[in-house]
ROTORMI-550521 format. One record per residue: residue in one letter; x, y, z of N, C-alpha, C in turn. Coordinates in steps of 0.05 Angstrom, whole numbers, plus 32768, in hexadecimal, padded with zeros to 4 digits. Layout:
ROTORMI-550521
AXYZXYZXYZ
...
//
This chain:
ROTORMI-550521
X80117FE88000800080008000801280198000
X800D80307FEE801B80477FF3800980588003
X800E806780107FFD8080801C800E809B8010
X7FFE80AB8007800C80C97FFF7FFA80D8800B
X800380F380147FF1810B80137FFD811F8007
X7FE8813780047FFB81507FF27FDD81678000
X7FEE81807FF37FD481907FF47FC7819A7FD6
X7FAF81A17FDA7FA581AC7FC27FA281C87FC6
X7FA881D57FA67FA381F47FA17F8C81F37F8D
X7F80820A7F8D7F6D82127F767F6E822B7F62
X7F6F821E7F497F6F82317F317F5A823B7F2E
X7F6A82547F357F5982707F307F4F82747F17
X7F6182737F057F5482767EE37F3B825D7EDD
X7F3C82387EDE7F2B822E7ED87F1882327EEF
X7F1A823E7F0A7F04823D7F237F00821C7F26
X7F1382157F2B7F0F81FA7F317F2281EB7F3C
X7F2481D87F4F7F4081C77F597F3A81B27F41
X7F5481B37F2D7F5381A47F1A7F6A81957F0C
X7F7E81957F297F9281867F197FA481747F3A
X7FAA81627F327FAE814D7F4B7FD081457F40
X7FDB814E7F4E800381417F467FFF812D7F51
X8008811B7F4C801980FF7F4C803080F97F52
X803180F17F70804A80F07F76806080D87F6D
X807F80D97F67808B80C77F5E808380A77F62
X807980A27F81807A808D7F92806080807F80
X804E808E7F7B803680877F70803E807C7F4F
X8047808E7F3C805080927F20805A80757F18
X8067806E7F388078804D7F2E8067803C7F31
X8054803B7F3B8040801F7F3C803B80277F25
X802D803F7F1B801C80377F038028804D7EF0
X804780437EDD804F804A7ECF8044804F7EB3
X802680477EAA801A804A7E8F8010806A7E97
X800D807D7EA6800880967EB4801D80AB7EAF
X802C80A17EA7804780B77E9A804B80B67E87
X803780A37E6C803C809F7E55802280B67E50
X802F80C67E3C801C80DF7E35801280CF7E27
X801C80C17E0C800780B27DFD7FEF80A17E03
X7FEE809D7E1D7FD9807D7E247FBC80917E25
X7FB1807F7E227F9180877E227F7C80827E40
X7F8A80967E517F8480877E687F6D80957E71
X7F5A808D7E757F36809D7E847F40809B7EA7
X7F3180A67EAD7F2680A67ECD7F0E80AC7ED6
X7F0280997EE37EE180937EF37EE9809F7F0A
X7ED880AD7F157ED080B77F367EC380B37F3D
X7EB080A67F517E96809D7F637EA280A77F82
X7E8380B17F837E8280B67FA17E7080A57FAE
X7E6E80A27FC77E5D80897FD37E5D809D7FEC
X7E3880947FEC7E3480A780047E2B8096801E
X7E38808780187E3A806580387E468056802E
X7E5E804C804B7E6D803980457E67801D8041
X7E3C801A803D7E39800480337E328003800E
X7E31801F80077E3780227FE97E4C801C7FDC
X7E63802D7FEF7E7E801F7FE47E7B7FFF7FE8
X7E807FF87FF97E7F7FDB80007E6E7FC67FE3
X7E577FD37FEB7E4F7FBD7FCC7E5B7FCB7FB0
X7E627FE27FAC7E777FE57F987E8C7FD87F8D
X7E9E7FD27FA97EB97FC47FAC7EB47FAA7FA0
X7E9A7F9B7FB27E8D7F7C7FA67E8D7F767F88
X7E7E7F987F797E7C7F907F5E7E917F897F4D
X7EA07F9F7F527EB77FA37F447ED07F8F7F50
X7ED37F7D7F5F7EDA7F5F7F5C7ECB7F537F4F
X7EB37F557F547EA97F3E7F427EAF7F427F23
X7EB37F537F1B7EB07F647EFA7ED27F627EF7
X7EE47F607F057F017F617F027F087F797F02
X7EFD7F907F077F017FA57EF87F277FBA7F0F
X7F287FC07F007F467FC87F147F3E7FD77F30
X7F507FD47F437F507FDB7F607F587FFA7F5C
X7F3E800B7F6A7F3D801D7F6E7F56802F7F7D
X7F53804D7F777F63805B7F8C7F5A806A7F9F
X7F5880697FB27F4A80737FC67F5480957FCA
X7F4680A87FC87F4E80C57FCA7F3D80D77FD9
X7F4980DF7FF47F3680E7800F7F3E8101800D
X7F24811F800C7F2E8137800F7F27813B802C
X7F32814A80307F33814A80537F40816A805A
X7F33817980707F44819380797F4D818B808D
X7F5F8194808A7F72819280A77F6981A780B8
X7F6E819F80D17F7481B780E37F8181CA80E7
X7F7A81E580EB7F9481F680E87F96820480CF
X7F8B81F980B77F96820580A17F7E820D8095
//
C-alpha cells in the first residue's frame, strides 16, 4: 500500500480545483500515466454510505474490473 498526501490549490482563471500532481512514488506503480500517448479515462463515484461503497467494491470483483484509488478531501486543522 502507498499512502501520499499533498495540498490542493485553486485556479483562479478555470474557477475550479482542476489539476491533481502525481507523486513519483505513485508514477512507479502505474507507469502507463507518464506515457502522454496512452488513452487513459478516469471514473469518479461518490458513495453516500459505506454500505454503497461496499456493494460497489462486490461488483467490481465480481466484473474484474481494476482496484480502485481511494482519494479523501479532508481540512485540516489550523489551516
Amino acid at each position: 500500500m502507498i499512502n501520499l498526501g499533498g495540498k490542493m490549490s485553486y485556479n483562479e482563471g478555470a474557477q475550479a480545483w482542476n489539476l491533481i500532481r502525481l507523486k513519483k512514488d505513485f508514477l512507479e506503480q502505474l507507469p502507463k500515466l507518464k506515457d502522454k500517448r496512452a488513452n487513459i479515462h478516469y471514473k469518479m463515484a461518490y458513495h453516500f454510505s459505506y454500505d454503497e461503497l461496499l456493494k460497489a467494491l462486490k461488483e467490481m470483483m465480481e466484473n474484474d474490473e481494476p482496484l480502485p484509488i481511494l482519494l479523501f478531501f479532508e481540512e485540516l486543522p489550523g489551516e
